[in-house]
C-alpha positions, 0 to 999 in steps of 0.5 A: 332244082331237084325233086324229092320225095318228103320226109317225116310224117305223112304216111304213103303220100309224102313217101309215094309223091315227090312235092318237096323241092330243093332249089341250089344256087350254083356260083355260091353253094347255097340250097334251099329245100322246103317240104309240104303238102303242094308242089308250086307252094314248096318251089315257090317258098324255096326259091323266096328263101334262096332269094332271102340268103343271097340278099343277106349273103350280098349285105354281110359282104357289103358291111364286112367291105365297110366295117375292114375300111373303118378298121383300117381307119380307126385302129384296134384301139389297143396300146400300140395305136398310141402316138401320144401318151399324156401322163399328169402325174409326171407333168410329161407328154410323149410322141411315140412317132417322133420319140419326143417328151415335153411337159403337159402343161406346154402341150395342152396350152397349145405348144404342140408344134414343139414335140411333132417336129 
């Protein structure tokens, strides 16, 4: 916590006094400053708002925890996630794991076990 003489306007009080307040939390950087008229106000408001981040900075690293999990799960969504192609066109579906083709028709009629093996 440091002490500090405020900035801005005010004239010989806020340049004479030091009410503004600057709190630091140490293991991850974060500081919080606030500056106004009374000192237990500013120490209060500051460590309120340090509080506040360290909350935020505690569930952004949650979420990002959950969200790499989902990622890893679902994929990026892009073409080489593919494992199976169906093109109706050509009657062909492919198995891009197995390198096996057979006709749509047979796969969606449920004769799946022929191009996984």
């Amino acid at each position: 916590m440091e002490w500090f003489s405020g900035t801005g306007n005010g004239g010989q009080h806020r340049n004479k006094h030091q009410n503004s307040c600057r709190v630091f939390h140490v293991p991850t950087g974060l500081c919080e400053a606030r500056q106004g008229r009374k000192r237990e106000n500013n120490l209060r408001e500051a460590k309120a708002a340090l509080i506040a981040s360290l909350e935020a900075l505690v569930d952004q690293n949650k979420h990002s925890d959950i969200n790499q999990e989902r990622r890893k799960q679902i994929g990026s969504g892009m073409r080489g996630d593919k494992v199976i192609t169906i093109r109706f066109q050509d009657d062909k579906t492919v198995h891009h794991e197995t390198g096996r083709t057979m006709s749509t028709k047979r796969y969606l009629k449920g004769f799946m076990n022929e191009i996984w093996m």
